[in-house]
N, C-alpha and C positions, 0 to 999 in steps of 0.2 A: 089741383082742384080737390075738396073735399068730400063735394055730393057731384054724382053723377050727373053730366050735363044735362039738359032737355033738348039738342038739336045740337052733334057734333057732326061739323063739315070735314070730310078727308080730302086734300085737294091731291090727285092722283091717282089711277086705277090701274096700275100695274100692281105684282104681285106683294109689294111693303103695304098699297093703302087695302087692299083687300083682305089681305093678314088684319090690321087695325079693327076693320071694320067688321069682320069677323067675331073676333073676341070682343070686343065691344059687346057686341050681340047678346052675346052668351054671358057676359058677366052684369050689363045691366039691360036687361030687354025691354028696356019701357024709354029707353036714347033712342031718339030719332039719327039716324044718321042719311048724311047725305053725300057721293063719290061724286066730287067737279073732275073733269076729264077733256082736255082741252083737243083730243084728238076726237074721231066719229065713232072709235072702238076703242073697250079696254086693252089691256094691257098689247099696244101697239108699238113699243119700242122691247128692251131685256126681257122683258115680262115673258113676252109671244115670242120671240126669236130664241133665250137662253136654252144650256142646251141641258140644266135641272142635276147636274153630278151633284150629287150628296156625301158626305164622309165626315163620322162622328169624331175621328181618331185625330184626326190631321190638323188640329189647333190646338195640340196638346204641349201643355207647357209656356202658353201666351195667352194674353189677356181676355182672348176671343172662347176661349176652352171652352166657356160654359155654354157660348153660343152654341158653339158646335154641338157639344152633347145635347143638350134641350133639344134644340130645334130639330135636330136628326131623330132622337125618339119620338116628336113630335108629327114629323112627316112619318113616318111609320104607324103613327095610331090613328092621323085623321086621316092618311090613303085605305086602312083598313074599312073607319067608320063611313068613309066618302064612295071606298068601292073605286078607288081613280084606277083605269087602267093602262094606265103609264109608269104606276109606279112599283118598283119591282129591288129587291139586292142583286147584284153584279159584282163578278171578282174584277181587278183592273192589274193591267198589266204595264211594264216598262217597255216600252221599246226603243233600239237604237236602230240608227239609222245603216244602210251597208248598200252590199253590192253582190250577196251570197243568198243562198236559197234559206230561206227561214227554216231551223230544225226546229219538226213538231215534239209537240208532248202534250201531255193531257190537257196543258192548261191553255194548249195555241187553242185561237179560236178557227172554227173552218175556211172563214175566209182570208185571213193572213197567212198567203200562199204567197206570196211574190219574194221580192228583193230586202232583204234592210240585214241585221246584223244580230246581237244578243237580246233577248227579252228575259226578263226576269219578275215575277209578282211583287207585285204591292197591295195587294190586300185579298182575300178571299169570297169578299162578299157579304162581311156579316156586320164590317161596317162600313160598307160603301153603295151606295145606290146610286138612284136615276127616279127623276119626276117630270112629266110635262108642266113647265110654268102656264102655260095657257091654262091646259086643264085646270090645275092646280086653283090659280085665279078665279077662273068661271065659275068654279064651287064655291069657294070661299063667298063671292061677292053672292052668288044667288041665295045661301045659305044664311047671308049676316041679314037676308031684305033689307040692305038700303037703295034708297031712288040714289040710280047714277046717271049723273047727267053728261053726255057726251057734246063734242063740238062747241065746249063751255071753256074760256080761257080765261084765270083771272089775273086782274089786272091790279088787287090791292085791298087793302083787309084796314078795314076799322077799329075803330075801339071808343068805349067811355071816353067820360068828359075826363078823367084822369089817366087816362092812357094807359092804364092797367089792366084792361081785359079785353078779348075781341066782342064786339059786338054783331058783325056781317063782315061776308067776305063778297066782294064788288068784282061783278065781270065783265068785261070788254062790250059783251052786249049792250052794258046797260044796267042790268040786271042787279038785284041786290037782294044777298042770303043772308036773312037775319040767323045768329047761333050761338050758341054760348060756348063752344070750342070747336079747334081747330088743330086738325094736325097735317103736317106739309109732307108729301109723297111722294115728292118730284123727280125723285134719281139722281141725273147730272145738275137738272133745272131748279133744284132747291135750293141753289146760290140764287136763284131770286128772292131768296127770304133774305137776305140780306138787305134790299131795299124796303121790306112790309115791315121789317122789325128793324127800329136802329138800334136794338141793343147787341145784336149778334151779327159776328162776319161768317160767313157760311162758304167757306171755299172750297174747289170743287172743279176737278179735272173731269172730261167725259172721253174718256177712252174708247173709239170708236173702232169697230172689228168686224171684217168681213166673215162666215160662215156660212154652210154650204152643206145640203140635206142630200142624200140618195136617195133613190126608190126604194121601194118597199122589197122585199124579199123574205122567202114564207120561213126559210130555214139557216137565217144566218146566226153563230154562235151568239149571245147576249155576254162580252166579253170588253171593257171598256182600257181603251189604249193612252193613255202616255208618252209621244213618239220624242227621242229626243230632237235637236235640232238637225233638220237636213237643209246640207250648205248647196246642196244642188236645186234645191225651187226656194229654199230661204224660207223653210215652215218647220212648223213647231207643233206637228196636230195635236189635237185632243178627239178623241175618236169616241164616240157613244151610240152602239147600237141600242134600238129602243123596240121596245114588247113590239110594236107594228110590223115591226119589218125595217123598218127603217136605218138611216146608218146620219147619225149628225157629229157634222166635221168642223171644228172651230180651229186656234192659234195656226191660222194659216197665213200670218207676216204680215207687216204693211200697213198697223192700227194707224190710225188719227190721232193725235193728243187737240182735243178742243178748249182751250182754253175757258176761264168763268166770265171772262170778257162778252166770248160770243156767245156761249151758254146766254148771259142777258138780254143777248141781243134777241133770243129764240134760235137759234142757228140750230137746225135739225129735228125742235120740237115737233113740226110737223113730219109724221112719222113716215108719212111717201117718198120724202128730200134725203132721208136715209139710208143710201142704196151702197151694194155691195162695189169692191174694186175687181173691176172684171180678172183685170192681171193677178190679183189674187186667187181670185177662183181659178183661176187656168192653171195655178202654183197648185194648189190645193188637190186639185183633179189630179195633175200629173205624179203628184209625192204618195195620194192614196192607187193611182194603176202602180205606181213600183211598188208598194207593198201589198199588193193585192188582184192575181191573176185572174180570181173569179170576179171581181169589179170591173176591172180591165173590159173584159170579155161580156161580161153581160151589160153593161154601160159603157159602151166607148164613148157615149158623146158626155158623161161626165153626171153632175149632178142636177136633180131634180128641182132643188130650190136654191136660189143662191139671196144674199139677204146679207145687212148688216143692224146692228143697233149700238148701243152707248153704252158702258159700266160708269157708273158715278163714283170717284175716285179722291176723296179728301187728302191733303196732302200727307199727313202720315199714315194711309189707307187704313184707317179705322171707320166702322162705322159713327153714325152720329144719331142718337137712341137719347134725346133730351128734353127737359122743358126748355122753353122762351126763357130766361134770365129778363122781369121785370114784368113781366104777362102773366095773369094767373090760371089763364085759361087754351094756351098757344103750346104748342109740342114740334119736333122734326126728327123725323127718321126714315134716313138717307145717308148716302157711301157707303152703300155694304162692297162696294167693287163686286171681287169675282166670286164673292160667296153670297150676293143677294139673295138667289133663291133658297142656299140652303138656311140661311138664319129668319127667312121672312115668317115661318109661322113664330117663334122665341119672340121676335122685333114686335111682332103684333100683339102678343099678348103682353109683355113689359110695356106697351104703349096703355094699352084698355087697361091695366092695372092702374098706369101713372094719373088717365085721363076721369078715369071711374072712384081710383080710391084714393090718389094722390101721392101714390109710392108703389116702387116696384117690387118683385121678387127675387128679385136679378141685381147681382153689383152691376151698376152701368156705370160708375162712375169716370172711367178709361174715355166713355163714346160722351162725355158734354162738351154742347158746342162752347161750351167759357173755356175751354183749353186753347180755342183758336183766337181768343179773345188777349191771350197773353203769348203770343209766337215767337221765336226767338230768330232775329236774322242769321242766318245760316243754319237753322237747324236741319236734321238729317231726315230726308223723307222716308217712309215708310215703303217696301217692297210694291210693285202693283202686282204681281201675280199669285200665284195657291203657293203653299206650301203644305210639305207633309211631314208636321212637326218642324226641326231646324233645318228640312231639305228643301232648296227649291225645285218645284216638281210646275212643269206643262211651260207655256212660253211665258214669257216676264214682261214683254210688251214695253 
C-alpha cells in the first residue's frame, strides 16, 4: 500500500497483532483500526502464558540479528515510556544438572540451594532481560485505541471484483468488516491463511508446551537459569524469576507437535482446550525441588499455576514478516516460534511501515512467505529452539 489505509483489520490479539496495532497508531493516527479475537480475551494462548526472556546478543551472525537488536532496544524504551513493571535486565545462568550441592558464588542466585552440578554465566544482564507478555499486550493494544472485538472468529476475507485487494473480513457470526487492509496475527492458526489467500501456502507447526508458575516470594534472587537436560524427570528448564516474586518454569519435556492439518481444523484455538500435561508438571515440580531446597521447603505441593500454550513454528523456524504476493492491501506476520515475544515490538513496526508506507525499514526479505511458495522436497528444517549465536541453549523440543 501507498496511502495509509482508512480502516485496517488485525485478526489476532496476542502480542504480534497488538505490536501492529500499536505502531500503526503512532505512524498514521487518523487509520482506524480494528483487533478480530476469536477467544473472550486477548492475548489467551503465547501472548498470556510466555514466559517474555529477552536477549539482544543471541541472533548474532543469522539472518534474525537485526531482529534481535531492534526489537530488544525497543522493549527497553517503550517498558521505560509504558512504566511496564515486569520489565527488568537479569544476568542468566548455565546450569547442569548433578547429584552434588551447588557451590555458591556471587553470581548463584539465593534460591539455587539444592542438588545439580556446574553453573556457569551466560550473560550479565546488560543484554538479557524479561517482560510480562500479557502486560506488554495490554499496553500496547490500550495505547494503539483500536476497538477489539473478542469472541469474533473469522471465517474468510473478501476482495474486489478483481481479486486484488481486501474488501471485508467475514465472521462466523455473520458479521461483515468492511476494510481496506488486513493483517493476519494468528500464531500457529495463520496456516489458515492459506485458504483466504490462494496465492500463498502458510505452513505452520504449533509446538504445544506445558509450563508451570510458582508463588510469589518477596526476596528471591532475579537470576534466570538455563538448566541443561535432566535424564531423571526428562526436563530441560528454563527458569525466570519475575520482579513479582514469582519464579516461571518452562522446557519441562513432553511438547505436542500439532500439525497445520489440525491447526485448520481449530484444534486448541479455543484457548480453555489448551491445558498443561499434568505428568509434566509433576516432571517439572520434582527437577526444580532437586535444584532448590528453599522451593522444596516453602512449596512442597509444587506450583502455583500450571498452564500450556502453542509456539507457531514454520518449517525452517523463521519468522514470516510479509505482504500477500497478488493482494495489495493483505500482510502476515507469524512463526516467530520461541522468540515471539522478543521480536513483537520490531514485527510491529516493519508491519505499520509496510501497511502505512508501503516498505519497510528492516531487510525482511529472509521472512517472505514466497520462499514457501518454492520448497524443496527434502529440504533441511530449521532448529525449533534459542540459540545463543552458533550454541544451542534451553530445550529443542
Amino acid at each position: 500500500m501507498s496511502t495509509p489505509p482508512s480502516h485496517l483489520v488485525i485478526i489476532g490479539a496476542g502480542i504480534q497483532g497488538a505490536s501492529v496495532a500499536y505502531f500503526t497508531s503512532k505512524l498514521s493516527p487518523t487509520t482506524r483500526i480494528t483487533v478480530v479475537e476469536s477467544n473472550p480475551t486477548i492475548a489467551p494462548h503465547a501472548s498470556g502464558k510466555g514466559g517474555g526472556f529477552l536477549a539482544r546478543s543471541w541472533g548474532d551472525g543469522s539472518v534474525t540479528q537485526e531482529l534481535h537488536h531492534r526489537s530488544f532496544d525497543l522493549h527497553e524504551e517503550l517498558a521505560a515510556e509504558w512504566n511496564l513493571a515486569s520489565y527488568r535486565k537479569l544476568p542468566v545462568l548455565s546450569v547442569q544438572p548433578g547429584s552434588s550441592e551447588f557451590k555458591r558464588n556471587k553470581s548463584t542466585p539465593n534460591w539455587l540451594d539444592g542438588l545439580g552440578g556446574g553453573t556457569s554465566r551466560m550473560g550479565d544482564g546488560s543484554d538479557t532481560a524479561q517482560v510480562s507478555p500479557f502486560e506488554f499486550t495490554s499496553e500496547a493494544l490500550l495505547r494503539s485505541n483500536a476497538a477489539v472485538l473478542t469472541s469474533s472468529t473469522v471465517s474468510s476475507i473478501s476482495t474486489s471484483s478483481n481479486g486484488d485487494e481486501v474488501t471485508s473480513v467475514e465472521l462466523t457470526s455473520g458479521e461483515s468488516i468492511e476494510c481496506d487492509g488486513v493483517v493476519v496475527c494468528m500464531g500457529p492458526w495463520s496456516c489458515l491463511a492459506s485458504s483466504w489467500f490462494p496465492t500463498i501456502t502458510v505452513p505452520m507447526v504449533g509446538i504445544k508446551s506445558t509450563s508451570i508458575v510458582w508463588p510469589r516470594r518477596s526476596n528471591s534472587d532475579g537470576v534466570a537459569l538455563f538448566c541443561g537436560e535432566d535424564n531423571e524427570f526428562n526436563t530441560h528448564l528454563e527458569v525466570y524469576p519475575r520482579p513479582n516474586g514469582e519464579i516461571y518454569c518452562c522446557g519441562v519435556g513432553g511438547s505436542e507437535y500439532v500439525q497445520d492439518s489440525d491447526l485448520k481444523d481449530n484444534l486448541y484455538l479455543d484457548a480453555t482446550t489448551c491445558n498443561a500435561q499434568p505428568s509434566r508438571v509433576e516432571a517439572a515440580k520434582k527437577s526444580m525441588h532437586k535444584m532448590s531446597k528453599t522451593y522444596k521447603s516453602e512449596f512442597p505441593d509444587g506450583p502455583e499455576t500450571t498452564q500450556a500454550c502453542m509456539r507457531p513454528c514454520p518449517p525452517d523456524a523463521l519468522p514470516i514478516i510479509s505482504t500477500v504476493p497478488g493482494y495489495k492491501n493483505a500482510f502476515i506476520n507469524a512463526g516467530h516460534n520461541c522468540w515471539g515475544i522478543l521480536w513483537a515490538p520490531i514485527s510491529g513496526k516493519i508491519l505499520s511501515e509496510m501497511v502505512v508506507k508501503g516498505r519497510s525499514s528492516v531487510n525482511i526479505e529472509a521472512f517472505d512467505v514466497r520462499r514457501f511458495g518454492m520448497r524443496e522436497i527434502g529440504k533441511k528444517q530449521g532448529e525449533r529452539g534459542r540459540r545463543k549465536g552458533s550454541e544451542q541453549v534451553g530445550e529443542q523440543w
